[in-house]
C-alpha positions in Angstrom: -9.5 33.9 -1.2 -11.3 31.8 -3.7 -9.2 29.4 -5.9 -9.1 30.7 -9.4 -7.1 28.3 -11.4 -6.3 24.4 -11.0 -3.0 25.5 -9.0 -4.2 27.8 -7.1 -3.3 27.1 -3.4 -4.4 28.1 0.1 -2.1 28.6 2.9 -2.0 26.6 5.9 -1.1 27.9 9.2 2.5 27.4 9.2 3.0 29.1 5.5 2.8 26.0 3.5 0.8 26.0 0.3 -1.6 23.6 -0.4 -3.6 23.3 -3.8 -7.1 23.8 -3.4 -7.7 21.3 -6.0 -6.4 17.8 -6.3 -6.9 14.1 -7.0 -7.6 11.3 -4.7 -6.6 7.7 -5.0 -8.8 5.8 -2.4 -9.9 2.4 -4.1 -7.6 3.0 -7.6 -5.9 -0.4 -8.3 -2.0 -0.3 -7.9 -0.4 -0.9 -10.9 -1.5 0.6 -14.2 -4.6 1.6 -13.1 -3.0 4.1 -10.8 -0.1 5.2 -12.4 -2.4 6.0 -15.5 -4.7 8.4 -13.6 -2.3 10.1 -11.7 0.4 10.6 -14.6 -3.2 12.0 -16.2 -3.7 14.2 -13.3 -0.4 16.0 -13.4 -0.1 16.1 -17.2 -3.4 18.1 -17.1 -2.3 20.8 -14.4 -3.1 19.4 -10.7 -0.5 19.4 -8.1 -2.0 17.7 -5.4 -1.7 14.0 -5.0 -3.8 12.2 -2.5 -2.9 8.7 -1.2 -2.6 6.8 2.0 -0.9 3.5 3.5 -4.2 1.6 3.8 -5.0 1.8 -0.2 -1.9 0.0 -1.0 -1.2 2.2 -4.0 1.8 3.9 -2.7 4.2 2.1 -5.3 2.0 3.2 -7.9 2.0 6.5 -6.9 5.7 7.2 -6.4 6.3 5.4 -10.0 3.7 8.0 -11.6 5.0 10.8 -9.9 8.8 9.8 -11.2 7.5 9.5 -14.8 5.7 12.4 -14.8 8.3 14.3 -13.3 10.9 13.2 -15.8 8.1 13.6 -18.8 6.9 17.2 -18.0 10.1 18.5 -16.5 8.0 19.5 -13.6 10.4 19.4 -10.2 9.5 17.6 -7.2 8.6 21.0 -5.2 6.0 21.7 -7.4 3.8 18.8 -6.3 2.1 18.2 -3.2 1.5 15.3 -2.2 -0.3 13.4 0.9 -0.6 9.8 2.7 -1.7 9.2 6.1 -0.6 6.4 8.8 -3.2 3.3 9.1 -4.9 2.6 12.4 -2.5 -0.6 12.7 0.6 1.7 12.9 -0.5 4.5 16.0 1.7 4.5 18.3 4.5 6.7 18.7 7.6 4.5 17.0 5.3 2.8 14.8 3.8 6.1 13.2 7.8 7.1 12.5 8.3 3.8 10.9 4.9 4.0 8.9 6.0 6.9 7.6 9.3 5.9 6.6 7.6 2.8 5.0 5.1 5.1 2.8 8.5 7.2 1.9 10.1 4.0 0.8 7.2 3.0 -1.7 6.5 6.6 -3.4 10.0 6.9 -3.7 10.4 10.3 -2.2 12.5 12.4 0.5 9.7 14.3 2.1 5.9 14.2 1.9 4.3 17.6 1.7 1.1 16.6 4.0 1.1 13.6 6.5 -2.5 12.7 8.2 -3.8 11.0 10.6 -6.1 8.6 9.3 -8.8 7.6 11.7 -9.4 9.1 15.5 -8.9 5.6 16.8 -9.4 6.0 20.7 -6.4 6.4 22.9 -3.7 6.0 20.5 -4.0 9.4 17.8 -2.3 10.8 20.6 0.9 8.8 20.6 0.8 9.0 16.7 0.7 12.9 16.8 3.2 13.3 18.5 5.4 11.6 16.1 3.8 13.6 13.1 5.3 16.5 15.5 8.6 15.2 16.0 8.6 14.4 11.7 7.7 17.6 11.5 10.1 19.4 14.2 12.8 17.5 12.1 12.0 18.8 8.9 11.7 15.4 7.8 7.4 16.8 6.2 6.1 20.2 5.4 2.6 19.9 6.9 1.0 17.4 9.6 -2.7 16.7 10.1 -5.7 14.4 10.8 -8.3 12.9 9.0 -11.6 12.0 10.0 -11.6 13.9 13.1 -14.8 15.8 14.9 -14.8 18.6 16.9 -14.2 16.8 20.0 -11.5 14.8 18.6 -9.8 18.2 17.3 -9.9 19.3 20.7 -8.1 16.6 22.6 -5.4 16.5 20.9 -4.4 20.1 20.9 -5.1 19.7 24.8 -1.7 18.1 24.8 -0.3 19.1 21.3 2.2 21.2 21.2 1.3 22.0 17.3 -1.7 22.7 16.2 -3.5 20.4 13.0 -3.1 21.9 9.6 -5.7 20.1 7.9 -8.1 17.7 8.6 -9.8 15.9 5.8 -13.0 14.6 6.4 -16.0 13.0 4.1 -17.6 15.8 3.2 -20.9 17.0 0.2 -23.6 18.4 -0.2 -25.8 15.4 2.2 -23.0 15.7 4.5 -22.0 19.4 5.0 -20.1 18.9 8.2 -21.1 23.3 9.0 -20.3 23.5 12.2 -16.7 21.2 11.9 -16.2 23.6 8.6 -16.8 26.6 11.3 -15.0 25.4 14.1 -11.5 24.3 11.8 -12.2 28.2 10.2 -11.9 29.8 13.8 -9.0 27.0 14.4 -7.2 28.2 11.1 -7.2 24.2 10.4 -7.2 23.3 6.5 -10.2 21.4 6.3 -10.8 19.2 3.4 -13.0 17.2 1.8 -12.7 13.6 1.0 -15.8 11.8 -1.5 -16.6 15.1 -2.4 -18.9 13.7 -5.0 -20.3 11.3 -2.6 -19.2 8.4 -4.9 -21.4 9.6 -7.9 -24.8 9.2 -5.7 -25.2 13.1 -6.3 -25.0 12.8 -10.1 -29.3 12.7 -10.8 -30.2 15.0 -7.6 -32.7 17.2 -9.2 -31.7 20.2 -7.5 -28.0 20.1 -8.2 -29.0 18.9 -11.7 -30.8 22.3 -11.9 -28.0 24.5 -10.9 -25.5 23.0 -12.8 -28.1 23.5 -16.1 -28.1 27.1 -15.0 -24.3 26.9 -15.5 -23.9 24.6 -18.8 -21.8 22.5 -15.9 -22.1 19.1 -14.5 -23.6 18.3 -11.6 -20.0 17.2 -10.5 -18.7 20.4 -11.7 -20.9 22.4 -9.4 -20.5 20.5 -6.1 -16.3 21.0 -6.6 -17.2 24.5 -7.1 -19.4 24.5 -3.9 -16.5 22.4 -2.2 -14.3 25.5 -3.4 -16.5 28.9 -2.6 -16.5 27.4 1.4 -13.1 27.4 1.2 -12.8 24.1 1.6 -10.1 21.8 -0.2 -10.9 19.0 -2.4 -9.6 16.1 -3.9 -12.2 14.3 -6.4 -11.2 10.7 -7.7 -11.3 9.3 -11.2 -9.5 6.9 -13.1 -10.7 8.4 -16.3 -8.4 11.0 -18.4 -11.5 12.9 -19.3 -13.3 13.1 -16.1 -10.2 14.2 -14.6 -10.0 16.9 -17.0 -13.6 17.9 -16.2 -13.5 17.9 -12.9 -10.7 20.2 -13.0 -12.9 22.1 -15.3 -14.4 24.6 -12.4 -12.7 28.2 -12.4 -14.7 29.5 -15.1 -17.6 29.8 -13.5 -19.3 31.3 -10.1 -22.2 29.9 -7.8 -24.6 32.6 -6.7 -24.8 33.2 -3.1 -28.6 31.6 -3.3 -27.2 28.8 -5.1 -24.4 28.2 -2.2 -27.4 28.0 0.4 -29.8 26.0 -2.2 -26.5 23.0 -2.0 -26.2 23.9 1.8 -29.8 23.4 2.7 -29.6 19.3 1.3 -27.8 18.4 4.3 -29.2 15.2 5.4 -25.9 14.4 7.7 -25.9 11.4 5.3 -22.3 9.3 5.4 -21.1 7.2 2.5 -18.2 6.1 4.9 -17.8 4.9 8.5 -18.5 7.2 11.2 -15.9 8.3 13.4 -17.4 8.1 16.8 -18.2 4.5 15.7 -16.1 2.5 14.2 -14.1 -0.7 14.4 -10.9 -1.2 12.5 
């Protein structure tokens, strides 16, 4: 099922939708900064609202989200939104209290999506199962991980006694993550993509510059679209009214099957954050 308007959604494994399309917050200034873009956001049609304990935005977040509510008569069920518990917090009480805290600063009764943040070794277990036991209470519609390989993936449903509904990873077109997009396929695991844009380091690559000609579309434009046709959830970030409106701007249009394996074929397994078999925070 390929996403044909801003609010189209996919379902995960347990019946919850989740909008294919949505915006990230990672690295947007709390205060006006963030409030701005995501009142912006849900004023021009996305659903989906991307943030997480570690980018210290929450307060902004939940005070756009109440404006914007209030200002487009929109209800709380009709958004999604997501935040993840920071490596600090793992551990089986401290993930329930985490999440509690990121509930307290958005302001909200339930989060639609709650994520493991980083695979840190020997405690993601502890701290899913206490995404279970949220989740066994009712207390969040969906539970997942983030930055998690194969390997990782597999530990934890040695043990789980629910299966991941998502994992969001850094994922574009120098970093096409096939055989994780494959394995979460077989899994029925959500996966999504995080810097889809690579930061903006894709904007002059000559061959997606090419395609996106071909399309009167921006280069940004075609790699969402790429994100999309692989059925693979994205959350693009701008501060920017305008871009956010453009980047949004990809229903209208179809990548050819040669052009989906043109984008594949750049794969360079090239990160623009930390990997997660090596990292240290």
């Amino acid at each position: 099922m390929i996403a044909n308007h801003l609010q189209s959604t996919t379902t995960l494994h347990n019946g919850i939708q989740m909008p294919w399309f949505g915006l990230g917050v990672f690295k947007v200034e709390e205060g006006s900064e963030v409030i701005s873009s995501v009142k912006a956001a849900i004023r021009n049609g996305y659903r989906s609202i991307d943030t997480a304990a570690v980018y210290a935005n929450e307060t902004g977040v939940g005070q756009a989200i109440s404006e914007a509510l209030s200002e487009t008569g929109l209800a709380r069920e009709d958004l999604f939104v997501t935040s993840k518990v920071w490596n600090a917090d793992l551990g089986y009480e401290s993930t329930i209290a985490a999440y509690e805290a990121s509930l307290s600063k958005l302001g909200l009764d339930y989060l639609d999506l709650y994520l493991i943040h980083w695979p840190v070794k020997g405690k993601y277990k502890e701290a899913w199962r206490a995404l279970e036991t949220l989740y066994k209470e009712g207390r969040v519609k969906a539970i997942g991980v983030s930055n998690f390989q194969i390997h990782h993936l597999e530990d934890v449903m040695k043990d789980a006694e629910i299966k991941p509904m998502v994992n969001q990873v850094e994922l574009h077109p120098l970093l096409t993550q096939k055989e994780l997009l494959n394995y979460c396929k077989e899994q029925n695991i959500q996966l999504e993509a995080w810097s889809p844009l690579m930061q903006g380091q894709l904007f002059d690559h000559p061959v997606l510059g090419e395609i996106a000609s071909a399309h009167g579309k921006s280069v940004a434009q075609v790699i969402l679209r790429w994100d999309l046709q692989h059925g693979i959830v994205t959350i693009p970030k701008s501060t920017k009214e305008q871009r956010i409106i453009d980047n949004a701007n990809v229903f209208d249009f179809s990548l050819t099957d040669e052009e989906m394996t043109r984008i594949d074929v750049l794969n360079e397994n090239r990160r623009v954050g930390p990997d997660p078999d090596n990292f240290d925070f």
